[in-house]
gemmi code that builds the backbone of each chain (N, CA, C; Angstrom):
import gemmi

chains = {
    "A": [
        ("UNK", (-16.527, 16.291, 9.974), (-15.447, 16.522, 10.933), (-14.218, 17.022, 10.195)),
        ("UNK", (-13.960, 17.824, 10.732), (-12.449, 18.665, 9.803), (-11.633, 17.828, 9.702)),
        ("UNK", (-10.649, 17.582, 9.087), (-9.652, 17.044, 9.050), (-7.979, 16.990, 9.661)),
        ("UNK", (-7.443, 16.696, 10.694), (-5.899, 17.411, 11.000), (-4.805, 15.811, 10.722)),
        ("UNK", (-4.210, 16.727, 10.463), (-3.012, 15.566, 10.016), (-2.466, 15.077, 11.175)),
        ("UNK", (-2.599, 15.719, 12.003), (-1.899, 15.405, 13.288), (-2.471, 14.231, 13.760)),
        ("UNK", (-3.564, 13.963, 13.324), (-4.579, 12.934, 14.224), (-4.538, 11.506, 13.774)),
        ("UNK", (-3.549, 11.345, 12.796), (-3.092, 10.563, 11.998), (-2.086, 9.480, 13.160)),
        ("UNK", (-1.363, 8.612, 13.341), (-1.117, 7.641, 13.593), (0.375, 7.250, 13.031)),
        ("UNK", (1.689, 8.015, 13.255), (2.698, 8.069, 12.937), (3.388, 7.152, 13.924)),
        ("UNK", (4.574, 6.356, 13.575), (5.335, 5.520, 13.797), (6.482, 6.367, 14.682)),
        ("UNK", (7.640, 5.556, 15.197), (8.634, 6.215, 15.744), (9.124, 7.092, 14.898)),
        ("UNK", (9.551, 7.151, 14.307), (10.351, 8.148, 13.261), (9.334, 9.197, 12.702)),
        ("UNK", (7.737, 9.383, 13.009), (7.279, 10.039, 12.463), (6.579, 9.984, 11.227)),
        ("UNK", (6.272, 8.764, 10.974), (5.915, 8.631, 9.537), (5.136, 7.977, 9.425)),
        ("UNK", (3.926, 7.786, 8.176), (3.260, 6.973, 8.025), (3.461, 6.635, 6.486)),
        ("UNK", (2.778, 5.025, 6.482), (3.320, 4.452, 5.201), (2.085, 5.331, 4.101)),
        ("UNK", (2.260, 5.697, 2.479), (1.517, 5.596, 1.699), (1.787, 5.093, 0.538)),
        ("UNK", (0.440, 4.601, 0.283), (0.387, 4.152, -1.002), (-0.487, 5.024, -1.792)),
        ("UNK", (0.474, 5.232, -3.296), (-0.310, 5.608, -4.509), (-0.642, 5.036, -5.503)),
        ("UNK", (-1.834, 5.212, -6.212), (-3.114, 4.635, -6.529), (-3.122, 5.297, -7.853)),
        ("UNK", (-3.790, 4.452, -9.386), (-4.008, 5.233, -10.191), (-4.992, 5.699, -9.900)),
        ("UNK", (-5.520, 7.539, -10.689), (-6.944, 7.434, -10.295), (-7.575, 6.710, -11.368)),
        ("UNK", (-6.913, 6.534, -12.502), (-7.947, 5.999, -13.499), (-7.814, 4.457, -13.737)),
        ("UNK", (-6.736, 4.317, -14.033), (-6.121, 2.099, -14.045), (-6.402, 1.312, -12.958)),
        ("UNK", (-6.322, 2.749, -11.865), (-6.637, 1.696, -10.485), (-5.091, 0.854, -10.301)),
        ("UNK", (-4.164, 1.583, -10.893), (-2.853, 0.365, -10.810), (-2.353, 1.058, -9.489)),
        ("UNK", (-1.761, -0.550, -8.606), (-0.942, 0.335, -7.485), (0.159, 0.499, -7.968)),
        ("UNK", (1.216, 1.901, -8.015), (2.074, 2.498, -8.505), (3.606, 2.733, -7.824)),
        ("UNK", (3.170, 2.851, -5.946), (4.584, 2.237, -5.392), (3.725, 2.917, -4.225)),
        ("UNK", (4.661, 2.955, -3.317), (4.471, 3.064, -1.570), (6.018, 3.923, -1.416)),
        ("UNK", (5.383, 4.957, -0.475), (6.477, 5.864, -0.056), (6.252, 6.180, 2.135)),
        ("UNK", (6.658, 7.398, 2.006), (6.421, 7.329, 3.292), (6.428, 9.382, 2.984)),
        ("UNK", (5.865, 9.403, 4.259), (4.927, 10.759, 4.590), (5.272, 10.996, 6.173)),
        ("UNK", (5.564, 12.580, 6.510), (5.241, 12.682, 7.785), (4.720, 14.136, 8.074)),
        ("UNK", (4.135, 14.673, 8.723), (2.577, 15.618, 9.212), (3.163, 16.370, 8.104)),
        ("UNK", (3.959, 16.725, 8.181), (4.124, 18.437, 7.653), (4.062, 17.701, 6.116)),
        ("UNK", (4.899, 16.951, 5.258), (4.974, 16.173, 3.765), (3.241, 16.383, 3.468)),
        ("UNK", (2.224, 15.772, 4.556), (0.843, 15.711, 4.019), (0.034, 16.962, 4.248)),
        ("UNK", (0.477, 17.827, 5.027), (-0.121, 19.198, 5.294), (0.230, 19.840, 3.643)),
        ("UNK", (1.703, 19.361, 3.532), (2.054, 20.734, 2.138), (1.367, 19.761, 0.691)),
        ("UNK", (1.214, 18.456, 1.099), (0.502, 17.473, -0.232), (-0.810, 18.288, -0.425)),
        ("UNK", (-1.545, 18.056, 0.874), (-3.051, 19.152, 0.860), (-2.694, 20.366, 0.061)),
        ("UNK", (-2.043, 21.136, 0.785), (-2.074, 22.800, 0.300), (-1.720, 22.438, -1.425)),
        ("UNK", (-0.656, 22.352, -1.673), (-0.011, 21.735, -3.072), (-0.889, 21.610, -3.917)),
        ("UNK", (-1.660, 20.427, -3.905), (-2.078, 19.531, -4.403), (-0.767, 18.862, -5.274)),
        ("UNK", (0.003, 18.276, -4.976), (1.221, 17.935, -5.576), (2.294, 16.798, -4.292)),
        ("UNK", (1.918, 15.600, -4.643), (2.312, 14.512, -3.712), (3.707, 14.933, -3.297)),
        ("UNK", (3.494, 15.094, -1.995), (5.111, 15.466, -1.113), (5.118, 14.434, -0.077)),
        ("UNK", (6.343, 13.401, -0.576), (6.862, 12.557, 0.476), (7.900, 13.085, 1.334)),
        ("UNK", (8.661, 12.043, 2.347), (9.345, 12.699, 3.480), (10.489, 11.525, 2.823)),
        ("UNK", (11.459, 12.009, 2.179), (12.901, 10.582, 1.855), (13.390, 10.071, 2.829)),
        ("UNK", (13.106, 9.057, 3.270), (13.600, 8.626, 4.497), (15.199, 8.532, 3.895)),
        ("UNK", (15.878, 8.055, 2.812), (17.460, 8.302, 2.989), (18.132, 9.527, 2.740)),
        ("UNK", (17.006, 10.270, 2.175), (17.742, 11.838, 2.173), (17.375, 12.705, 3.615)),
        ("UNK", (16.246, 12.254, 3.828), (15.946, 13.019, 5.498), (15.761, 14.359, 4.767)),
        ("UNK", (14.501, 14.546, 3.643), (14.165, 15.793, 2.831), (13.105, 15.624, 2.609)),
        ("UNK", (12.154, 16.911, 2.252), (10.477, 16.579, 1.558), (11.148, 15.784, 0.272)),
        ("UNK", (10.251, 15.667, -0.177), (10.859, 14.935, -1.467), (9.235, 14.922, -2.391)),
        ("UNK", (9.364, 16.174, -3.119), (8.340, 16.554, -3.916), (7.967, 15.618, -5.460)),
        ("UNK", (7.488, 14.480, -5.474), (7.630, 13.684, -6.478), (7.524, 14.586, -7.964)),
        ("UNK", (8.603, 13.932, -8.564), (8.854, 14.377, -9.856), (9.293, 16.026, -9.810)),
        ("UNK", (10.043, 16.205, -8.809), (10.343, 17.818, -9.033), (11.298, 17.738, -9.560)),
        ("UNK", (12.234, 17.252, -9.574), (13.794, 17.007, -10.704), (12.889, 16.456, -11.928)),
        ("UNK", (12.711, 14.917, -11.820), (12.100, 14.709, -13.267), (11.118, 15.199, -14.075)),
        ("UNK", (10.322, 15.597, -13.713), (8.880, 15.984, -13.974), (7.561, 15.058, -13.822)),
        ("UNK", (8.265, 13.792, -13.383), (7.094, 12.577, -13.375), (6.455, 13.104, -12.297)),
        ("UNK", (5.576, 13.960, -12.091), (4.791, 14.270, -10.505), (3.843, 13.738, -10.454)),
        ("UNK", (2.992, 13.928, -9.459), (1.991, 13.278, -8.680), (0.815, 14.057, -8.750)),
        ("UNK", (-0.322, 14.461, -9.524), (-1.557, 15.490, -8.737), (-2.490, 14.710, -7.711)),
        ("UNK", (-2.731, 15.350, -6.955), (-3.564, 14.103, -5.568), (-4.770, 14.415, -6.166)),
        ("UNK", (-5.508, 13.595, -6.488), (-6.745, 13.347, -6.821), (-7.972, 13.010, -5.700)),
        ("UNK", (-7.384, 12.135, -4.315), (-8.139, 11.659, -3.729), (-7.380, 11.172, -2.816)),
        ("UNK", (-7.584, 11.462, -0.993), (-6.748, 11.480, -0.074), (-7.848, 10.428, 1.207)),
        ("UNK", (-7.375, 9.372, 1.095), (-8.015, 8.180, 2.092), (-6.895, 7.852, 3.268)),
        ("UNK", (-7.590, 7.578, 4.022), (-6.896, 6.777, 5.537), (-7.262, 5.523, 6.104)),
        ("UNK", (-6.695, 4.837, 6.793), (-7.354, 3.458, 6.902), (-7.809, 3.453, 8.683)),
        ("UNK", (-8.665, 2.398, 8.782), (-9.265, 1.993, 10.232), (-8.570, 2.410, 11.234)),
        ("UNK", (-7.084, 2.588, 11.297), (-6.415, 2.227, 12.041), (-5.913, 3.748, 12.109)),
        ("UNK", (-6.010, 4.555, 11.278), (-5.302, 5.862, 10.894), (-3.755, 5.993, 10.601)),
        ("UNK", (-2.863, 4.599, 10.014), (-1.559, 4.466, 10.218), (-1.768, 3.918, 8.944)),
        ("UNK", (-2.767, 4.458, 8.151), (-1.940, 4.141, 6.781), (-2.764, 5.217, 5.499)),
        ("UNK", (-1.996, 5.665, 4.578), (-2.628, 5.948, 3.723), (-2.748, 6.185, 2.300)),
        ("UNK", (-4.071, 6.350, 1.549), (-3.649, 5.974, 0.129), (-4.214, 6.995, -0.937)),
        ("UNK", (-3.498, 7.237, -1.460), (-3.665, 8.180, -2.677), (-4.155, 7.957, -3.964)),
        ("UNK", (-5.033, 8.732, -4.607), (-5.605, 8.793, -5.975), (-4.718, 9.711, -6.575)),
        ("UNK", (-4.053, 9.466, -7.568), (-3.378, 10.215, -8.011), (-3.546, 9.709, -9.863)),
        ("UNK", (-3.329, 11.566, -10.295), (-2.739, 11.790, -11.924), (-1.285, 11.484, -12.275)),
        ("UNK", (-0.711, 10.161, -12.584), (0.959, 10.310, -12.195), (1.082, 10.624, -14.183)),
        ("UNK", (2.371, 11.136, -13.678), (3.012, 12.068, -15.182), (4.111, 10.120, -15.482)),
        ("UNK", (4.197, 10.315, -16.444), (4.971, 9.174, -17.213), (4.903, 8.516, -15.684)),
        ("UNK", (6.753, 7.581, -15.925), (6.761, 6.573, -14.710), (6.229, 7.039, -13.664)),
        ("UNK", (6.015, 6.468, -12.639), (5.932, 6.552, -10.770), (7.630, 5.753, -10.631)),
        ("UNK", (8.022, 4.816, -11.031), (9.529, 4.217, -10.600), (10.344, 4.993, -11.239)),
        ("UNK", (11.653, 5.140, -10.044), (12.997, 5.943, -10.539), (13.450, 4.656, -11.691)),
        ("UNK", (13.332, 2.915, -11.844), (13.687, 2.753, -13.294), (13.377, 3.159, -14.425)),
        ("UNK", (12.219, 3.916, -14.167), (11.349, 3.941, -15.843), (10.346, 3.566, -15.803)),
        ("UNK", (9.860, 2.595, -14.751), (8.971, 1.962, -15.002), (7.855, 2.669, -14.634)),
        ("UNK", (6.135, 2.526, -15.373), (5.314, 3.014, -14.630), (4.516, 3.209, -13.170)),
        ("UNK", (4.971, 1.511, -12.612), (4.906, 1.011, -11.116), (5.635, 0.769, -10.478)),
        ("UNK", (6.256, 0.587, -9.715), (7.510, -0.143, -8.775), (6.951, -1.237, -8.511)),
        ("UNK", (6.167, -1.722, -8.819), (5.825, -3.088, -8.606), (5.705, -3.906, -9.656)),
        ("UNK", (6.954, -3.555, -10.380), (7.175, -4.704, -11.570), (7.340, -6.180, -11.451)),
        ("UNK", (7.915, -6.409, -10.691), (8.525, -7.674, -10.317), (7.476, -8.683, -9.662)),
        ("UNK", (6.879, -9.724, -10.311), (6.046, -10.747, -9.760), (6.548, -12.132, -9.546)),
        ("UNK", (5.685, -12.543, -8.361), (6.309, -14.178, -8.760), (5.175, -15.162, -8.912)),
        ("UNK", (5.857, -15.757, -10.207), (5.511, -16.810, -10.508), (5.912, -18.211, -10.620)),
        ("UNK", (4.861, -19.378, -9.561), (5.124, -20.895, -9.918), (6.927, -20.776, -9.210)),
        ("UNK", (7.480, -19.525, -8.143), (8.268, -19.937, -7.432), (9.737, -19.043, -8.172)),
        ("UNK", (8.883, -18.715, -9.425), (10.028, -17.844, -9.984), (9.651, -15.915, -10.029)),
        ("UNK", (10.636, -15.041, -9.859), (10.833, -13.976, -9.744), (10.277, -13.362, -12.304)),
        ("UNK", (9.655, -13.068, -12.145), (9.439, -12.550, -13.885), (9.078, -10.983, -13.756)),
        ("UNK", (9.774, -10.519, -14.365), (9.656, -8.708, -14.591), (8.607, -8.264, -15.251)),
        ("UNK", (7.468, -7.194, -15.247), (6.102, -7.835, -16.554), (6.272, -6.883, -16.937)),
        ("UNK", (7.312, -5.659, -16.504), (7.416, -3.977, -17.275), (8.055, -3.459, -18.055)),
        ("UNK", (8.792, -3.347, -18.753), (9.695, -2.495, -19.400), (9.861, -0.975, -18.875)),
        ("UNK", (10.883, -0.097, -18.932), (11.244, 1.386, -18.856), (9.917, 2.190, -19.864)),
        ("UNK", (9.230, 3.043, -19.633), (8.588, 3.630, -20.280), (9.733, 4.495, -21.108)),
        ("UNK", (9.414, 4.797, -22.549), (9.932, 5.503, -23.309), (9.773, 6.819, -23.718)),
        ("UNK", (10.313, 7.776, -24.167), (9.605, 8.798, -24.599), (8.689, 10.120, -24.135)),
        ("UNK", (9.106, 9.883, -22.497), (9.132, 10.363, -21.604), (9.539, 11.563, -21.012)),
    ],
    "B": [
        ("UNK", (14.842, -16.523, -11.976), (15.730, -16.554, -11.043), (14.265, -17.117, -10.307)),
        ("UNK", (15.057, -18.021, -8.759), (13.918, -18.389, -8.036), (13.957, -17.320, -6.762)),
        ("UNK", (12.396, -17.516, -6.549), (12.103, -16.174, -5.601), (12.723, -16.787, -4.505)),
        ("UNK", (13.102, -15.905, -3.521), (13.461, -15.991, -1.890), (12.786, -15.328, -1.068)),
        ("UNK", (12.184, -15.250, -0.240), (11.358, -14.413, 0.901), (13.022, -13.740, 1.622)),
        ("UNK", (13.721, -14.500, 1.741), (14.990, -13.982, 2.630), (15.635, -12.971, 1.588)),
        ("UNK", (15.069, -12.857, 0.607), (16.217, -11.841, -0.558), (15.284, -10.580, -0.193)),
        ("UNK", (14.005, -10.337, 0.156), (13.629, -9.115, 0.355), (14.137, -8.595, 1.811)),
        ("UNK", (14.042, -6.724, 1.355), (14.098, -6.038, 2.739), (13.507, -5.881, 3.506)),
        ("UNK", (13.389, -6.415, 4.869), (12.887, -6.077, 6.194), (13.100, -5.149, 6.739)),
        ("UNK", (12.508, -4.780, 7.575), (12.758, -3.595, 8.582), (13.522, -4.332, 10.055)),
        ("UNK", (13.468, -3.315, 11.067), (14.581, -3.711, 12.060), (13.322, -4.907, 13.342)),
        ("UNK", (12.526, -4.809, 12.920), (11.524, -5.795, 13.434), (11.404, -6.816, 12.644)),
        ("UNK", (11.879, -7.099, 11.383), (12.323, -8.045, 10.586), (10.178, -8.217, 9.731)),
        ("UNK", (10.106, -7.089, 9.126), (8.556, -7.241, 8.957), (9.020, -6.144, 7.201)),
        ("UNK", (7.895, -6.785, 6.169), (7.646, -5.978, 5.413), (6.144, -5.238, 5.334)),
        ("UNK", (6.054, -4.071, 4.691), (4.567, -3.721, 4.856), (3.846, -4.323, 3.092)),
        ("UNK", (2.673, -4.916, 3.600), (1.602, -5.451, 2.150), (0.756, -4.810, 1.875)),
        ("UNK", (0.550, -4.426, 0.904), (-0.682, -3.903, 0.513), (-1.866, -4.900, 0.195)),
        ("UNK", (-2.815, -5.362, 0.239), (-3.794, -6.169, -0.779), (-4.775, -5.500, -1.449)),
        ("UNK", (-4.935, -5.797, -3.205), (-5.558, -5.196, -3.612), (-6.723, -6.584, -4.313)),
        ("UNK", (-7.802, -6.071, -4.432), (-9.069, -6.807, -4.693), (-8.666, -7.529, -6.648)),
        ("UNK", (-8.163, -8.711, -6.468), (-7.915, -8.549, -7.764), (-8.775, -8.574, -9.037)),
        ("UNK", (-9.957, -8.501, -8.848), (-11.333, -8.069, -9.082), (-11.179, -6.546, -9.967)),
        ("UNK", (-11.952, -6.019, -8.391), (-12.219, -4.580, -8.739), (-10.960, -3.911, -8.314)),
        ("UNK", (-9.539, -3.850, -7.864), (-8.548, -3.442, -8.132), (-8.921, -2.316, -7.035)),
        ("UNK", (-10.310, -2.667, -5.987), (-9.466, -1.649, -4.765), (-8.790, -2.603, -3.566)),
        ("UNK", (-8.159, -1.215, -3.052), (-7.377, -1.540, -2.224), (-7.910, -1.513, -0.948)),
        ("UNK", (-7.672, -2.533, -0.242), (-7.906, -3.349, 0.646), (-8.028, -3.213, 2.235)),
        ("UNK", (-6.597, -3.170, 1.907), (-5.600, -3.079, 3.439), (-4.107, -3.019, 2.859)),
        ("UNK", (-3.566, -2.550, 4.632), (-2.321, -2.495, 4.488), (-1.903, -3.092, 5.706)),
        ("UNK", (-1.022, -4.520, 5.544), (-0.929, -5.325, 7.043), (0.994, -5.607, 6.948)),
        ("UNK", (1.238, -6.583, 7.707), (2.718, -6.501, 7.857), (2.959, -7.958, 7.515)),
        ("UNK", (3.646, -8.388, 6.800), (4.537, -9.965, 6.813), (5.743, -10.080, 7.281)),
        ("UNK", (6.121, -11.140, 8.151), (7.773, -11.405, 8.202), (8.307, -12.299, 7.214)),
        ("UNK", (9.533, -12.971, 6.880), (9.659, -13.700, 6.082), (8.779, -15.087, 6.026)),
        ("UNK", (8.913, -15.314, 7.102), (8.286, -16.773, 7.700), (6.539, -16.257, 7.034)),
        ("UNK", (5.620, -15.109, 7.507), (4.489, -15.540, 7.207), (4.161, -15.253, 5.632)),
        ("UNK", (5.789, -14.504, 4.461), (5.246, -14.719, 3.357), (5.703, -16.046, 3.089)),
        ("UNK", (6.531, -16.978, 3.484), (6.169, -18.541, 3.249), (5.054, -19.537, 3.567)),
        ("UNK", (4.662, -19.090, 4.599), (3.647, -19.826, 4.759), (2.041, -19.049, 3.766)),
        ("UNK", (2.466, -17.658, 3.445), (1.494, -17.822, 2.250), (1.249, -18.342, 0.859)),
        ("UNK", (2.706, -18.290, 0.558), (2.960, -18.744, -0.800), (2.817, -20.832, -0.649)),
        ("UNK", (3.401, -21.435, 0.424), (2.757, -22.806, 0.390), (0.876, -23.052, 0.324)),
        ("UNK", (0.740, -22.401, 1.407), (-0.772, -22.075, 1.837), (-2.144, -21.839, 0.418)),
        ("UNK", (-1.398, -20.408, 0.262), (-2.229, -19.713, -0.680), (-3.407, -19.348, -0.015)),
        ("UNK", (-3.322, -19.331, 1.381), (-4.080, -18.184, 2.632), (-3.478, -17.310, 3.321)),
        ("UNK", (-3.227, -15.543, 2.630), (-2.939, -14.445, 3.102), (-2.675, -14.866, 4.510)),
        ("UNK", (-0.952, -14.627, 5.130), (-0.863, -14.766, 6.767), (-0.112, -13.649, 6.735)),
        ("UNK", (-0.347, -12.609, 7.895), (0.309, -11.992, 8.097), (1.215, -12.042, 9.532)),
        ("UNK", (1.965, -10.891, 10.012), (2.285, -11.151, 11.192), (1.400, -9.663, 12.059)),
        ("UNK", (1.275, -10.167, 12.834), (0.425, -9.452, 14.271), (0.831, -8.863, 14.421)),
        ("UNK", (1.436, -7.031, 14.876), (2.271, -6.302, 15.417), (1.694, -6.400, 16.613)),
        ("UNK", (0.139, -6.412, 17.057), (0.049, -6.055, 18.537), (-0.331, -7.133, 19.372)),
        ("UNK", (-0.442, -8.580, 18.475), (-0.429, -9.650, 19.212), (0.907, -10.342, 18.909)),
        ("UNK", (1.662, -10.455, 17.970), (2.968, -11.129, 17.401), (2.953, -12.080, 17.823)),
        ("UNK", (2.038, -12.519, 16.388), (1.996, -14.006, 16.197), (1.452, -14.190, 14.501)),
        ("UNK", (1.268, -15.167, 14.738), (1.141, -15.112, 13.205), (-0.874, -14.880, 12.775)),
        ("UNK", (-0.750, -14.054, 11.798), (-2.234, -13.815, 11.566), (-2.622, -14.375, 10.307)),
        ("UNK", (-3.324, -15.540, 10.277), (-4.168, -16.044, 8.698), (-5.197, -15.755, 8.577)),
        ("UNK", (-5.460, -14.651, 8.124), (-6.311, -13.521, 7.447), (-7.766, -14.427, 7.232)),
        ("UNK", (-8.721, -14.009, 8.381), (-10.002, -14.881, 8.400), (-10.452, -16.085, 9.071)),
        ("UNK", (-9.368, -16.710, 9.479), (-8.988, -17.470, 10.414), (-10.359, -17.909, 11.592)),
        ("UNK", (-10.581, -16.823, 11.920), (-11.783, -16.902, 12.750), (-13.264, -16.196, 12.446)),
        ("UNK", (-12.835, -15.315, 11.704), (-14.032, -14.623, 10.904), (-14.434, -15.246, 9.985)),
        ("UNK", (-13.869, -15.645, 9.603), (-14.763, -16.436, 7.284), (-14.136, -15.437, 6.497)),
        ("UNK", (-13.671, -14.214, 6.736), (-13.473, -13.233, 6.060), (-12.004, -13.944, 5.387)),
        ("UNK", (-11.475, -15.005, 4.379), (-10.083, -15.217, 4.389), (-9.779, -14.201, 3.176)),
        ("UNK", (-8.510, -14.235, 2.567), (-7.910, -13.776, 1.344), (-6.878, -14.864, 0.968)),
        ("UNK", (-7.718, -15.524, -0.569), (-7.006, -16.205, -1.038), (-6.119, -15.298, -2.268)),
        ("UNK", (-4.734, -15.567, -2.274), (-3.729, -14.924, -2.629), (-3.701, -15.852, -4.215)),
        ("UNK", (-3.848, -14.428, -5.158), (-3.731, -14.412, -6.469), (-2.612, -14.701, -7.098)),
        ("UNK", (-1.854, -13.240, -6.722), (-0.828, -12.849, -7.168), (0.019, -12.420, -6.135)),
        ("UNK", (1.706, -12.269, -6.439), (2.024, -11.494, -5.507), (3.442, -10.789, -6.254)),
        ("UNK", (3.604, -9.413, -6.182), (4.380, -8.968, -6.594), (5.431, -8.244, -5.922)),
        ("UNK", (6.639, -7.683, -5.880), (7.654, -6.781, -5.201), (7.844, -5.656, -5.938)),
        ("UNK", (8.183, -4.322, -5.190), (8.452, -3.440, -5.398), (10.250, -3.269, -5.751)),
        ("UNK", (10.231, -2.223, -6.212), (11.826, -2.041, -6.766), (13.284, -1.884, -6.535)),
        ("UNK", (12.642, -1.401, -4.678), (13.518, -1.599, -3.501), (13.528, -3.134, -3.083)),
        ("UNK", (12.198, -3.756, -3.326), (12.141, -4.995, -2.430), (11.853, -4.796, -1.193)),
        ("UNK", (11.422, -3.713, -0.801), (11.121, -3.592, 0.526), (9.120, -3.477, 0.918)),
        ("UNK", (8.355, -3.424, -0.007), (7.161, -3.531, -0.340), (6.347, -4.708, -0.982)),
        ("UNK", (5.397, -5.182, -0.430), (4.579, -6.049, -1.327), (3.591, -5.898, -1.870)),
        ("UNK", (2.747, -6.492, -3.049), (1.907, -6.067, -3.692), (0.522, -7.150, -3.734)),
        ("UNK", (-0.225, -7.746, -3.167), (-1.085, -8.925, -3.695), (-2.458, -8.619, -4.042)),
        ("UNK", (-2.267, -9.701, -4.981), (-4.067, -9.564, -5.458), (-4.504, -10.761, -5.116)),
        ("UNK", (-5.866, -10.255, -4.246), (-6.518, -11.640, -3.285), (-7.992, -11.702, -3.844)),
        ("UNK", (-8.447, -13.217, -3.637), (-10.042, -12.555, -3.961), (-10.071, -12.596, -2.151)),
        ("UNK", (-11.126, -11.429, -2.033), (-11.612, -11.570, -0.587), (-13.057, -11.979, -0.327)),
        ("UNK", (-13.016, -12.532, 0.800), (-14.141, -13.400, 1.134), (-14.964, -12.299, 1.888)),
        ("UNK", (-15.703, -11.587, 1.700), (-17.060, -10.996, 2.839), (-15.712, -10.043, 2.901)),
        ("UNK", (-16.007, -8.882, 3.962), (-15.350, -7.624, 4.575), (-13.782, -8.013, 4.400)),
        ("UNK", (-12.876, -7.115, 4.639), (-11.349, -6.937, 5.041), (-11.344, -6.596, 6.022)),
        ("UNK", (-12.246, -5.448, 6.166), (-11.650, -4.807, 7.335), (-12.276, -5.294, 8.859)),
        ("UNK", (-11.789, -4.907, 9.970), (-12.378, -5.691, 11.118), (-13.667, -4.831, 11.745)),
        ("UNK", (-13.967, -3.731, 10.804), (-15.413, -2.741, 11.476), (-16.179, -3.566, 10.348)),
        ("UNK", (-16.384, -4.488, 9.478), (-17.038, -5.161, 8.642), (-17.193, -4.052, 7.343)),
        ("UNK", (-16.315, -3.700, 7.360), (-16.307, -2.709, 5.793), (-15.424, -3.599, 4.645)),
        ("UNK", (-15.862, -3.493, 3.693), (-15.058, -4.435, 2.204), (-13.590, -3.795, 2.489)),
        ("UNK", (-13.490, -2.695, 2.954), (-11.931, -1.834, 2.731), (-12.004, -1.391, 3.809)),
        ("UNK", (-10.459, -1.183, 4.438), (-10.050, -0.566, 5.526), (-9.931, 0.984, 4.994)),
        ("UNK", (-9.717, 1.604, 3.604), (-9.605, 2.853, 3.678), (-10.745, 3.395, 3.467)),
        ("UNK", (-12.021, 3.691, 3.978), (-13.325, 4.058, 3.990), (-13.404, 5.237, 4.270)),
        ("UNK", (-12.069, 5.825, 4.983), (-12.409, 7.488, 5.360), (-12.093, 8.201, 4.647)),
        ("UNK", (-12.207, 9.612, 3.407), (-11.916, 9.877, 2.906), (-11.783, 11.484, 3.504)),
        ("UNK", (-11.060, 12.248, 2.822), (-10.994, 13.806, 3.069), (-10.765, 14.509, 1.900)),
        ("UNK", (-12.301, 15.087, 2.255), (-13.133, 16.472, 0.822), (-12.977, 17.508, 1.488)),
        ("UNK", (-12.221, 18.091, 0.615), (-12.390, 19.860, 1.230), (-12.358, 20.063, 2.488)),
        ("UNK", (-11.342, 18.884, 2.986), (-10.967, 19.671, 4.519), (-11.599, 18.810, 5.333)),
        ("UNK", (-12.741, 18.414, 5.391), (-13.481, 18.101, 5.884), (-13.376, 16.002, 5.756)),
        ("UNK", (-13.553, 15.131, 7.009), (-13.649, 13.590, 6.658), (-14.742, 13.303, 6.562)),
        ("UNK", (-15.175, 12.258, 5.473), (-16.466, 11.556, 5.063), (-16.298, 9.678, 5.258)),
        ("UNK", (-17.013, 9.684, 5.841), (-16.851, 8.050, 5.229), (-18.094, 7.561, 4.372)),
        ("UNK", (-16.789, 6.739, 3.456), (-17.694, 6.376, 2.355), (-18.117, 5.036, 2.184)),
        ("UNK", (-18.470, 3.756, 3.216), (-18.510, 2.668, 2.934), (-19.470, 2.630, 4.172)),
        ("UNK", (-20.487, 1.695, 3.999), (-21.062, 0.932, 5.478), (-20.596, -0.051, 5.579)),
        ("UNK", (-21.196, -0.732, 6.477), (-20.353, -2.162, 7.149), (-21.292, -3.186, 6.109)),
        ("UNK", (-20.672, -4.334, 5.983), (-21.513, -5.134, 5.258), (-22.246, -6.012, 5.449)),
        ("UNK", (-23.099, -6.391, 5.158), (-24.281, -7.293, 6.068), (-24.393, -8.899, 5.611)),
        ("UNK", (-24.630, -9.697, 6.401), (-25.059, -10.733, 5.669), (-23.955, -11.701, 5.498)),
        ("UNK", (-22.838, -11.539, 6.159), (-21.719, -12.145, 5.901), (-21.371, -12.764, 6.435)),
    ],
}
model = gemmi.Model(1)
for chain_id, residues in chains.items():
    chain = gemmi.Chain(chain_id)
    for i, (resn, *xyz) in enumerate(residues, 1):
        res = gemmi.Residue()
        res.name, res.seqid = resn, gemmi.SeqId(i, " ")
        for name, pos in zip(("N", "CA", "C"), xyz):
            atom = gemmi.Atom()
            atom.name, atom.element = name, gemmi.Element(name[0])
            atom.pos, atom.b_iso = gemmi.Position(*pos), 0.0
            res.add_atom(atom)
        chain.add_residue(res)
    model.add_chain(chain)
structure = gemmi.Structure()
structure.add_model(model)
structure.setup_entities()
């Protein structure tokens, strides 16, 4: 069955949540948001294009920095309101440095950071 | 620092979106919603609850199926507006009896699904 983006399962504002995926660590790397046209030009691209919800812009990952995204592998869930990416990410995925945005864990009730800023980058 | 469920960002329905990832084999799962209240009652618990968007109420993941997710880990994203957990899961996630809700994939245009339902569970 072909594929249309349209058939996808967007929220009021137009958007659906994604998550990106290493393709190789398997690490989850952060969650952005997407809307038809961001995943139509991700397809064509091959180059992860989110929708900034505070800039109200595509927002072509790593086009200022160079940390980009190659889509490796493009999944949807049961529900069609969510989706998740295989991706080649260049140095970080986080605007700190970090390689994940999901540095921050808790443990035993306390908040512990497990990442450092990638360097050299 | 000690964690707070009230220090993360909600949305205007007062809900964050979760990811769960298999803390196993490191796939991903699902993507469901928590309010503050049902990430407390996971972190006492240590049984994945989410909140219902289309029943709104509170959902403990397996509850009636066997299918539960006992919660590993749990991490935040850099906004704080994302969650991250690693669960072991019991039998399927998803509610078509697939291990993963993202089973549909798109090759060349075209959707495949790549998982059957699981048996025996």
């Amino acid at each position: 069955m072909e594929f249309d983006p349209q058939s996808l399962t967007y929220n009021d504002a137009g958007l659906i949540p994604v998550i990106a995926q290493d393709a190789q660590s398997r690490e989850v790397l952060m969650m952005a948001w997407m809307n038809a046209e961001s995943l139509a030009r991700t397809l064509e691209s091959g180059q992860v294009t989110y929708w900034s919800r505070s800039r109200q812009e595509f927002w072509v990952k790593g086009a200022t920095s160079g940390h980009v995204q190659e889509l490796v592998e493009l999944r949807f869930d049961c529900d069609r309101d969510c989706l998740l990416l295989q991706v080649n990410q260049t140095g970080p995925a986080c605007h700190t440095g970090r390689r994940s945005c999901f540095y921050s864990k808790v443990e035993d009730g306390e908040v512990r950071e497990t990442q450092e800023p990638m360097t050299g980058e």
